[in-house]
N, C-alpha and C positions, 0 to 999 in steps of 0.2 A: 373594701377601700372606701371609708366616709369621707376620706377628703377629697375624691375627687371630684364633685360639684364645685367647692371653693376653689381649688385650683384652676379648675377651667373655666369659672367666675375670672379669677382673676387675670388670667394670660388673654381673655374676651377682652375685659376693662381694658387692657394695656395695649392690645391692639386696636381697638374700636379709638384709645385717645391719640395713638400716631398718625390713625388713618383721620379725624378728624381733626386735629394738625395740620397735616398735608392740603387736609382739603381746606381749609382757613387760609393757606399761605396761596393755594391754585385760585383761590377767590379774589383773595387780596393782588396778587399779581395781575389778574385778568381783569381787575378794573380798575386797578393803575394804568394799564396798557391802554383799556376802552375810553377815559380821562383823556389821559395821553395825548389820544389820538383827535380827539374833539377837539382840542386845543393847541394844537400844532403837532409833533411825533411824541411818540411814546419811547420810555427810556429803552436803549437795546439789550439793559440788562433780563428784563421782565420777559420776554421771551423765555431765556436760558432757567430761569426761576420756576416759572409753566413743570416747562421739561422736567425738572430737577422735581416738583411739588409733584406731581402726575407720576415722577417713578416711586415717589415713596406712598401715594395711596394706594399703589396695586401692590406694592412689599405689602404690608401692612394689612390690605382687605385680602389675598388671598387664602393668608390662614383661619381668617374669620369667612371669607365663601367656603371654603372645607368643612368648616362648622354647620355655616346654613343649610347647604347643597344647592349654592345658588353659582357652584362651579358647574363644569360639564358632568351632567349623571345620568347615566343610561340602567334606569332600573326600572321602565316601563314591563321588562321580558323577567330578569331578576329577583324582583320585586312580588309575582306572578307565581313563582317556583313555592312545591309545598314543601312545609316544614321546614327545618331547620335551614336550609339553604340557601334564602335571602340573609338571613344572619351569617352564614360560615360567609358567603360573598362580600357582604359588609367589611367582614372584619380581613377576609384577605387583601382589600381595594383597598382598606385603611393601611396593613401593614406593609403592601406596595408602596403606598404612597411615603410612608417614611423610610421605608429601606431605599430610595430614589433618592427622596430629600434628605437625607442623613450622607448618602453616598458620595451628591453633587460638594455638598458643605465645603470641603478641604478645597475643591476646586473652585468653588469659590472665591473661595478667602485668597485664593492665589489670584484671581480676576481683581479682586479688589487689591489689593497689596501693589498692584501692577497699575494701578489708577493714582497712587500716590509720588508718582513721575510724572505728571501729567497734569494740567490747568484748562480749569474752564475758562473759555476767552472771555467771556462778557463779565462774570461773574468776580474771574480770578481768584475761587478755589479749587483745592486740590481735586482731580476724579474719583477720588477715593473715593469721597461721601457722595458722588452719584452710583459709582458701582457696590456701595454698601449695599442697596438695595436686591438686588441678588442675592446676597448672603439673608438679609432680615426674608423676603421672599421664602427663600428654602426652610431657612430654620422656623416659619412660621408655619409652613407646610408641613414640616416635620415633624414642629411641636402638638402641631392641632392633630393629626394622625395616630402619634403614641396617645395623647392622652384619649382619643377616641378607641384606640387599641385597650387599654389600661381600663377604661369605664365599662367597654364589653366584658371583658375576660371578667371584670370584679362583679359583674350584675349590675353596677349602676345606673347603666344605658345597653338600648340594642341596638345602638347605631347608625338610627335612622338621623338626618338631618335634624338640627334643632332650629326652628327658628326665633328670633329674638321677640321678648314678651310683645312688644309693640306690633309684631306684624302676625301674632297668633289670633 
């Protein structure tokens, strides 16, 4: 499978630019509010904006922590195991993890679908696009898991965390 470096080049790219997205609009909001407040109140919207920027950096980074292993990973004992076993462990945690987040999806999307009855107060948009995050969450957890499933099974990774060139 040669293409799966570019693929999972690119599903990085796309996550890495939502996640810093999120965090541009959590910045920009946080010192509108800091402003704000220097100078008599800050808008009541900017709170709700926080919240709403802060759910979509964790949608967003947690399919890129799945990637790093800068999620929760207990492979001090695992990792330790001889022979092929840290690998068969890899790759069954990996296929855990998307037979979970593949599973939650549909319930999801019914969490979300049920957010479109409903209005942020300060904001006054719909909750959908807060509880989108849930959905992008799972399906990023899911997607970074198969392709990490997909890279093992082809040879082109063994599974171990990769971290991004900047922090190697």
């Amino acid at each position: 499978m040669r293409y799966a470096r570019p693929i999972i080049r690119l599903f990085t790219l796309l996550a890495r630019l939502g996640a810093g997205l999120a965090f541009a609009v959590l910045i920009s909001a946080v010192l509108v509010q800091v402003v704000g407040r220097t100078v008599g109140s800050s808008p009541v919207w900017t709170e709700e904006l926080t919240r709403f920027a802060l759910l979509y950096l964790v949608a967003f980074g947690a399919g890129l922590s799945l990637r790093t292993g800068d999620l929760v990973n207990v492979d001090a004992i695992s990792e330790s195991l001889p022979g092929k076993l840290p690998w068969l462990l890899r790759l069954i945690s990996a296929l855990a993890t998307a037979g979970l987040a593949l599973y939650l999806l549909p319930h999801a999307w019914k969490y979300v679908s049920i957010g479109k009855m409903q209005t942020a107060p300060a904001l006054g948009v719909r909750m959908d696009v807060a509880h989108l995050t849930v959905f992008i969450l799972l399906t990023g957890l899911a997607l970074f898991a198969v392709l990490r499933c997909l890279a093992m099974l082809s040879g082109a990774e063994d599974g171990t965390p990769e971290k991004p060139d900047e922090e190697a």
